[in-house]
ZABA-47136 format. One record per residue: residue number from 0; residue in one letter; x, y, z of N, C-alpha, C, CB in turn. Coordinates in nm, 2 decimals, padded with zeros to 4 digits, always signed. Glycine has a CB too. Layout:
{NUM "A" {X Y Z} {X Y Z} {X Y Z} {X Y Z}}
...
END
This chain:
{0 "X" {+00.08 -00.12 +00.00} {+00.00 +00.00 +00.00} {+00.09 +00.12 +00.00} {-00.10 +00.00 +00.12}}
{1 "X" {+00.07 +00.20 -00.07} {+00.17 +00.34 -00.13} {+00.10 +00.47 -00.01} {+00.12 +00.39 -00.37}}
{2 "X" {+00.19 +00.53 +00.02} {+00.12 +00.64 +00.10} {+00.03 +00.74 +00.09} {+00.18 +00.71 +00.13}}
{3 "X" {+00.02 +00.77 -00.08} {-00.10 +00.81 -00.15} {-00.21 +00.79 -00.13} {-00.10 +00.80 -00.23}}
{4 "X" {-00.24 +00.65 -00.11} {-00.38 +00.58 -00.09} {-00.43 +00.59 +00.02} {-00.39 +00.47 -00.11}}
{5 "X" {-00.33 +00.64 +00.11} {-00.39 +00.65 +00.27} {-00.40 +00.82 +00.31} {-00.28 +00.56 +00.39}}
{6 "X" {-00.32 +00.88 +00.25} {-00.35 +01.03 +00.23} {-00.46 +01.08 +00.12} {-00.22 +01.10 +00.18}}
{7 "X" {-00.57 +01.12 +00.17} {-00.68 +01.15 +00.10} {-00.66 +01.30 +00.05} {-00.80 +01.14 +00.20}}
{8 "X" {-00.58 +01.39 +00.13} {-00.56 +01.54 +00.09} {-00.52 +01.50 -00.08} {-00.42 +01.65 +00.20}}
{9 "X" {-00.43 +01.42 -00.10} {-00.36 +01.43 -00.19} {-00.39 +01.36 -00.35} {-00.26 +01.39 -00.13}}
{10 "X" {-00.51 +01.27 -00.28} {-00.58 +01.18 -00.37} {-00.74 +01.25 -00.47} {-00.64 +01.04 -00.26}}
{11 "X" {-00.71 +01.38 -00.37} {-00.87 +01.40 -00.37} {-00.87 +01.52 -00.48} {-00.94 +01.45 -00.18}}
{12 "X" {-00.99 +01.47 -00.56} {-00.96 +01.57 -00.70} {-00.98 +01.70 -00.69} {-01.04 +01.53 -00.81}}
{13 "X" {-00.91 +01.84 -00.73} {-00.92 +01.94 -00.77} {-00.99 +02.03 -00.83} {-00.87 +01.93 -00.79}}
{14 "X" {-01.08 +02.11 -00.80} {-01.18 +02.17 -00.84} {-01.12 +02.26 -01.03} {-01.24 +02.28 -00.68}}
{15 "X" {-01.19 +02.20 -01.08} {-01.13 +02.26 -01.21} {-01.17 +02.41 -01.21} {-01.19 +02.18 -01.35}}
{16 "X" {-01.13 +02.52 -01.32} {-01.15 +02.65 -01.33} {-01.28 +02.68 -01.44} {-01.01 +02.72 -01.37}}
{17 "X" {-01.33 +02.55 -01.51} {-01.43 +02.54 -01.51} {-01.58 +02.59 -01.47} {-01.41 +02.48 -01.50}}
{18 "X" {-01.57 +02.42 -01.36} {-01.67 +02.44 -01.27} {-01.66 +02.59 -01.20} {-01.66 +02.33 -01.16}}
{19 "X" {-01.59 +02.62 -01.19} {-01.57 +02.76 -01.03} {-01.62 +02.89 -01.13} {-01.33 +02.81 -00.95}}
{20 "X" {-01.65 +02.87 -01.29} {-01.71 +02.96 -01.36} {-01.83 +02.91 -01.40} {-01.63 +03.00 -01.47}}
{21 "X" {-01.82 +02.82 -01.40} {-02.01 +02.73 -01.37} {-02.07 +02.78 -01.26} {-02.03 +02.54 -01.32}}
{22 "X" {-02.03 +02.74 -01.14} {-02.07 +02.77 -01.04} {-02.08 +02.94 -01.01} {-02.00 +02.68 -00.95}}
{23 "X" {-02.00 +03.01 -01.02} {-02.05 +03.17 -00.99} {-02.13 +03.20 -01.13} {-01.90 +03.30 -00.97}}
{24 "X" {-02.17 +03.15 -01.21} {-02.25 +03.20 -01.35} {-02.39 +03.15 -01.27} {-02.21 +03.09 -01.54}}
{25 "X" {-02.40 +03.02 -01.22} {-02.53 +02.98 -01.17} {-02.56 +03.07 -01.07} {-02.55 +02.85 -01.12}}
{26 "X" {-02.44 +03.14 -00.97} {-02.49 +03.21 -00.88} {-02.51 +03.34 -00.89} {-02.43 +03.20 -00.79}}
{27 "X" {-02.43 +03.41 -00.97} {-02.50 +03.54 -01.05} {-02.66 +03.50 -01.13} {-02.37 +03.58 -01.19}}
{28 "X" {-02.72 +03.40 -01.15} {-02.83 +03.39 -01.20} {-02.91 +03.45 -01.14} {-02.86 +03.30 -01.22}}
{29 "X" {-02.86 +03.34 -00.98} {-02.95 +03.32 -00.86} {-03.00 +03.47 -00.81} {-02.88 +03.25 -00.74}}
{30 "X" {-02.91 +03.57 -00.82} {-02.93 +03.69 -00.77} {-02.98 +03.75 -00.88} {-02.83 +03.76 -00.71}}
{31 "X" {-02.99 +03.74 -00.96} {-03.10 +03.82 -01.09} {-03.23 +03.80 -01.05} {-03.10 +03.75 -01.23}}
{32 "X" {-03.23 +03.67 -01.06} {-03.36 +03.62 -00.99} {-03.44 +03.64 -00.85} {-03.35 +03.50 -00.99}}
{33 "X" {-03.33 +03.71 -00.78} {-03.37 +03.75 -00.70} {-03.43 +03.91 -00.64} {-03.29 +03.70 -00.66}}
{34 "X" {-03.39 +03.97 -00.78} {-03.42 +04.13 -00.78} {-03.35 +04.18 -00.76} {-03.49 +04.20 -00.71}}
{35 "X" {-03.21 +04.13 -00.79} {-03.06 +04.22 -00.76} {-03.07 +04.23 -00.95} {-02.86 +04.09 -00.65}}
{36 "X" {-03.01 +04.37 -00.98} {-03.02 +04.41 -01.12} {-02.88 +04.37 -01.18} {-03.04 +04.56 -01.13}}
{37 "X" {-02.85 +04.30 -01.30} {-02.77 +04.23 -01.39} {-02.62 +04.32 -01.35} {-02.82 +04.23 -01.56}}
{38 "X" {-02.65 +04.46 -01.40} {-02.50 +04.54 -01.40} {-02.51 +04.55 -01.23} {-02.49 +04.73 -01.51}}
{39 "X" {-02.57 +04.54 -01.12} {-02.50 +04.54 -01.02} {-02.42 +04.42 -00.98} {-02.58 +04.58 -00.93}}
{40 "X" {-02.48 +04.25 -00.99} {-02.43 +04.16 -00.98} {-02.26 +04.15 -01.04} {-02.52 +04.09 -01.02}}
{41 "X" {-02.32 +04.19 -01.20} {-02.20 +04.19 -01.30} {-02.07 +04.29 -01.22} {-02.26 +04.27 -01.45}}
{42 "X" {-02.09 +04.39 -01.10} {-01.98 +04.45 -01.07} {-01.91 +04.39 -00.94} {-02.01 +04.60 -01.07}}
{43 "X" {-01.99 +04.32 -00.84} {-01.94 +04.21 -00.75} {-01.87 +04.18 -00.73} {-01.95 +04.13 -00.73}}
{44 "X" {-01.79 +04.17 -00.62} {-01.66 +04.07 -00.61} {-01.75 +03.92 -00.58} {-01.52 +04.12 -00.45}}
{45 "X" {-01.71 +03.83 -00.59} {-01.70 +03.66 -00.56} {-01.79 +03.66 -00.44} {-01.52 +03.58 -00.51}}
{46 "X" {-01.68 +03.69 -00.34} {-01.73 +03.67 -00.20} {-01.87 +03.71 -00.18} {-01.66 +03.75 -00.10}}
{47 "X" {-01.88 +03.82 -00.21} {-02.00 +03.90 -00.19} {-02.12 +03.89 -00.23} {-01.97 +03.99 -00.21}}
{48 "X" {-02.08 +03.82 -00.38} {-02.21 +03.76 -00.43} {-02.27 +03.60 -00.36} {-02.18 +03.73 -00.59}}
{49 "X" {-02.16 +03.59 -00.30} {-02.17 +03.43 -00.20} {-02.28 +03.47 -00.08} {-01.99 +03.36 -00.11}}
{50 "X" {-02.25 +03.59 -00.05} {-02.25 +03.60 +00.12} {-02.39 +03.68 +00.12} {-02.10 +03.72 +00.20}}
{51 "X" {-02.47 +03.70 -00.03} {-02.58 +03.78 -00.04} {-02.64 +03.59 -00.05} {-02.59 +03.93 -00.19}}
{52 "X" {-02.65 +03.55 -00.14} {-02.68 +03.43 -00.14} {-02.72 +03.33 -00.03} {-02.61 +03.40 -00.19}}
{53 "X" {-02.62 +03.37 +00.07} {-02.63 +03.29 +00.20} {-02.73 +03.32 +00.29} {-02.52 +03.28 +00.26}}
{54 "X" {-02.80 +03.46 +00.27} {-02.87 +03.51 +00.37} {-03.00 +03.59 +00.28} {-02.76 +03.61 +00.47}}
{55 "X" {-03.07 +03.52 +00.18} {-03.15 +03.57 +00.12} {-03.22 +03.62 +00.14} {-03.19 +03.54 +00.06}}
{56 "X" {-03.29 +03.64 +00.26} {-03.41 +03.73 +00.34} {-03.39 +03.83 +00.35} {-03.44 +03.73 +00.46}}
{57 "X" {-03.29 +03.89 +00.40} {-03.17 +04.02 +00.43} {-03.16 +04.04 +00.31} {-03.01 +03.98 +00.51}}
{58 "X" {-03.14 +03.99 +00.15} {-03.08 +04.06 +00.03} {-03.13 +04.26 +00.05} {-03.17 +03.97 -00.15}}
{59 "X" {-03.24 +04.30 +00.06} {-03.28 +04.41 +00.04} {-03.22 +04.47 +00.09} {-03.37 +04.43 +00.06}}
{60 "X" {-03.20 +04.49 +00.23} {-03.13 +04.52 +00.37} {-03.01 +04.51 +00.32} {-03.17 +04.44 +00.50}}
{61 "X" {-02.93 +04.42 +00.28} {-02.76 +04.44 +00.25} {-02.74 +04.50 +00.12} {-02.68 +04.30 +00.24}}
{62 "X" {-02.83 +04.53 +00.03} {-02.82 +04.61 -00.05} {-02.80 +04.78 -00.09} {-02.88 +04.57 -00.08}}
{63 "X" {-02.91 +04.80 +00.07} {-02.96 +04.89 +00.08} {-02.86 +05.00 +00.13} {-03.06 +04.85 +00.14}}
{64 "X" {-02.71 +04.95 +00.19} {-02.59 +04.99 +00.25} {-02.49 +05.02 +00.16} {-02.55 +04.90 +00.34}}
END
């Protein structure tokens, strides 16, 4: 048994740059859809479009600042 197989950090597959442009395209959707307007989403950092997402009740209220 090789030490690789027992180390999972090292086995464990890598999020391609792909997906991570899949995944913020789906989440820029999400906030369209949510009444956040295209060119504001479109000027977002990452995080921030995460962190509106995570607390969708509040979108108005964190916008609103």
């Amino acid at each position: 048994m090789s030490r690789n197989n027992r180390n999972n950090d090292t086995t464990r597959p890598r999020k391609s740059g792909a997906a991570k442009a899949r995944r913020l395209l789906e989440h820029r959707k999400r906030l369209v859809s949510l009444g956040v307007s295209e060119e504001d989403v479109l000027h977002m950092p990452h995080d921030r479009i995460r962190d509106l997402l995570g607390h969708p009740k509040q979108l108005k209220r964190a916008l609103a600042k």
